[in-house]
C-alpha positions as CSV (number, residue, x, y, z in Angstrom):
1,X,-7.1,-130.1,45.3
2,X,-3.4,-131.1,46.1
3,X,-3.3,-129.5,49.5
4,X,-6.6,-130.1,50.1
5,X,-5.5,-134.2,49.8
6,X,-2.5,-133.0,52.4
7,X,-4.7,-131.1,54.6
8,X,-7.0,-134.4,55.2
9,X,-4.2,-136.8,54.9
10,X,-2.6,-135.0,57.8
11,X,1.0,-134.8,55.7
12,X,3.1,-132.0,54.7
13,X,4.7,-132.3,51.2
14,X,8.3,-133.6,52.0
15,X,6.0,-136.5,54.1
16,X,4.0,-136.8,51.2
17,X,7.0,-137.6,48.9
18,X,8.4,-139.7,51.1
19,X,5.5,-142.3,52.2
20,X,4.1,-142.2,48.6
21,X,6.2,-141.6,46.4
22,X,4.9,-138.6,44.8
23,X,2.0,-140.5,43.9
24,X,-1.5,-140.5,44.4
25,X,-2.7,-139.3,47.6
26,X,-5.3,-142.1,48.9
27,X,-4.1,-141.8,52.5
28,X,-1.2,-144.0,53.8
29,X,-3.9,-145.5,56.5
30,X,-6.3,-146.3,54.1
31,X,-9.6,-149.0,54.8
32,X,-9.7,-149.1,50.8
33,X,-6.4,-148.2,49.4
34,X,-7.9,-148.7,45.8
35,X,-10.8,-145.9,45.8
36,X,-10.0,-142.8,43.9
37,X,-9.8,-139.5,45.0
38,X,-13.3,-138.2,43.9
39,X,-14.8,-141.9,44.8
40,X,-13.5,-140.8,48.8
41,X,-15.3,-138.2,48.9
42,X,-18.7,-139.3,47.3
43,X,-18.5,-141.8,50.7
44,X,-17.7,-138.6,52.4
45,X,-20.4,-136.5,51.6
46,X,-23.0,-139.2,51.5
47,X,-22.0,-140.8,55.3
48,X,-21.9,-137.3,56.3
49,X,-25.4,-136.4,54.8
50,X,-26.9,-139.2,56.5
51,X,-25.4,-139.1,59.5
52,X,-26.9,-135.2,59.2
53,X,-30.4,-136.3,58.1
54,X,-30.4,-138.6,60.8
55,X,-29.7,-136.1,63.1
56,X,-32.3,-133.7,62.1
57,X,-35.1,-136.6,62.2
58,X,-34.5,-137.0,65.9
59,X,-34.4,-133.8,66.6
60,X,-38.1,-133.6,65.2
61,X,-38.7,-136.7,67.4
62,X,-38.4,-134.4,70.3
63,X,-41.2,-132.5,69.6
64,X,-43.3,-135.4,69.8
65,X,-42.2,-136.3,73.0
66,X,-40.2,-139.9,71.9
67,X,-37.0,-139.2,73.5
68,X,-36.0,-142.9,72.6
69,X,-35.7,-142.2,69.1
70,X,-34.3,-138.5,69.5
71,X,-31.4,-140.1,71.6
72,X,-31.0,-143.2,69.5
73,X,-31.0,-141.0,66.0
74,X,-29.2,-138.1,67.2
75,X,-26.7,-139.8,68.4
76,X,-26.6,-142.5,65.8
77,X,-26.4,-139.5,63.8
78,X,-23.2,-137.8,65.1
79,X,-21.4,-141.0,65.2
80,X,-22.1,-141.4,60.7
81,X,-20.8,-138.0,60.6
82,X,-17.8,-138.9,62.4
83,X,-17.2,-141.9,60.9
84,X,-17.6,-140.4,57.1
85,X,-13.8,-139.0,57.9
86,X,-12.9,-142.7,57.6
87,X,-13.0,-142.3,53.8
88,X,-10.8,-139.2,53.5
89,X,-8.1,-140.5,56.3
90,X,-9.0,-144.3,57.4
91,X,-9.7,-145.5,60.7
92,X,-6.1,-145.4,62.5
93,X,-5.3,-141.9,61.0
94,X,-8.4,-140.8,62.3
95,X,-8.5,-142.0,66.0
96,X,-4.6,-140.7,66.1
97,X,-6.1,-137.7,65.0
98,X,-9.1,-137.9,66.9
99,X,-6.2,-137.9,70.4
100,X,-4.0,-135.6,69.3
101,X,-3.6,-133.2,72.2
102,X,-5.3,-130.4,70.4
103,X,-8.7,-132.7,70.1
104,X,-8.6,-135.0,72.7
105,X,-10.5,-133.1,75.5
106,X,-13.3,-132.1,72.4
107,X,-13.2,-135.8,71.4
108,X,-13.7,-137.2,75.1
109,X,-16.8,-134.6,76.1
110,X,-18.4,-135.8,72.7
111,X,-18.2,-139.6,73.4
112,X,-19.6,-138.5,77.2
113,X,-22.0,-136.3,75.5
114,X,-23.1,-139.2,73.3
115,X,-23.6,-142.0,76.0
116,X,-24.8,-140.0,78.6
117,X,-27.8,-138.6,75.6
118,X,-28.1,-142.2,75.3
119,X,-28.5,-142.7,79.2
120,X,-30.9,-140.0,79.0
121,X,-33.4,-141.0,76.7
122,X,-33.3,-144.6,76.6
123,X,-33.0,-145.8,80.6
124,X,-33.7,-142.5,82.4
125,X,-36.3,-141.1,80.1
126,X,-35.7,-137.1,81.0
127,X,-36.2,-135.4,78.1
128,X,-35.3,-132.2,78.9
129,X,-31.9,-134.0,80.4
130,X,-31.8,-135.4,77.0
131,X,-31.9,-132.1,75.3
132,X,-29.2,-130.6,77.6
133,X,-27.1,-133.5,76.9
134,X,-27.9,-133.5,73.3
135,X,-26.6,-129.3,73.0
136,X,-23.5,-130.4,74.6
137,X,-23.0,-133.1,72.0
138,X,-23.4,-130.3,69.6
139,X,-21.2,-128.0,71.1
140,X,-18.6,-130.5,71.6
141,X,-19.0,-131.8,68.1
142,X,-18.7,-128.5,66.3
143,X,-15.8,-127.5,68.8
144,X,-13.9,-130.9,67.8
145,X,-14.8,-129.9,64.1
146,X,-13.3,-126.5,64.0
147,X,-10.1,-127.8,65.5
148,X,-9.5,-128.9,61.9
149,X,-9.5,-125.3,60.7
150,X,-6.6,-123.5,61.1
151,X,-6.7,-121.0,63.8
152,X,-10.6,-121.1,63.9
153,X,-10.8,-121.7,67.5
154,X,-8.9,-118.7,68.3
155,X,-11.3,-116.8,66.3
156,X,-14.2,-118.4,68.3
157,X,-12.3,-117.4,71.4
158,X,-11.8,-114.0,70.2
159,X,-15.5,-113.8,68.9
160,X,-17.2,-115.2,72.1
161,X,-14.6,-112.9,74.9
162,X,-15.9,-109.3,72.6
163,X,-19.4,-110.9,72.5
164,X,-19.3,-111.0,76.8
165,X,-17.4,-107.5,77.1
């Protein structure tokens, strides 16, 4: 659970020790510096959930033809899931993290993604341009994810280059 704490906080031991004191690991960035451990990631799992379920309800909106509330919830969506990080890390770790130079062209193509879905259903009211846009959110979002995970996106890479030999 220790280097799972590390892993989120973005802090290698000696860092650890240092900014903390050897103490408890509640993020040096904190919103709440007085939530435990298993109290972050209850808001964690439950921002992330929603921000999922919303997700998935505009998606079904699309087969009913409202592309209003496909691009309003999806995106809505994607932003809760985002945002659920801010119990684990806190807002000003995250957004360093979020433009670190591994993440930041991910990061940028997902905010475009989002607006221009947005754009899409609400003022131009193309739903299949909505639906593009909304796959690239996707993409962008899951590529931005697995930038987390050590040496997954060279597996990706590796997977995807086989998969077009």
């Amino acid at each position: 659970m220790d280097s799972l704490r590390k892993v989120l906080n973005g802090q290698d031991e000696d860092e650890e020790s240092h900014m903390l004191g050897g103490g408890n690991v509640t993020g040096g960035d904190s919103l709440c510096p007085s939530l435990s451990w298993q109290t972050r990631l209850t808001g964690f799992f439950a921002c992330c959930g929603i921000g999922i379920l919303l997700s998935i309800v505009g998606t079904i909106l699309i087969f009913f033809g409202n592309t209003k509330g496909f691009a309003i919830l999806y995106s809505i969506g994607t932003c809760t899931a985002i945002a659920s990080t801010l119990f684990l890390r806190g807002p000003m770790a995250q957004l360093k993290s979020m433009f670190k130079e591994t993440r930041i062209i991910a990061t940028i193509v997902m905010i475009v993604m989002i607006i221009l879905t947005l754009c899409a259903g609400l003022w131009w009211k193309i739903g299949i341009l909505c639906l593009l846009f909304c796959i690239l959110q996707f993409l962008a979002f899951a590529w931005y994810s697995i930038s987390y995970i050590p040496f997954a996106r060279d597996g990706v890479k590796k997977c995807c280059t086989s998969c077009l030999s």
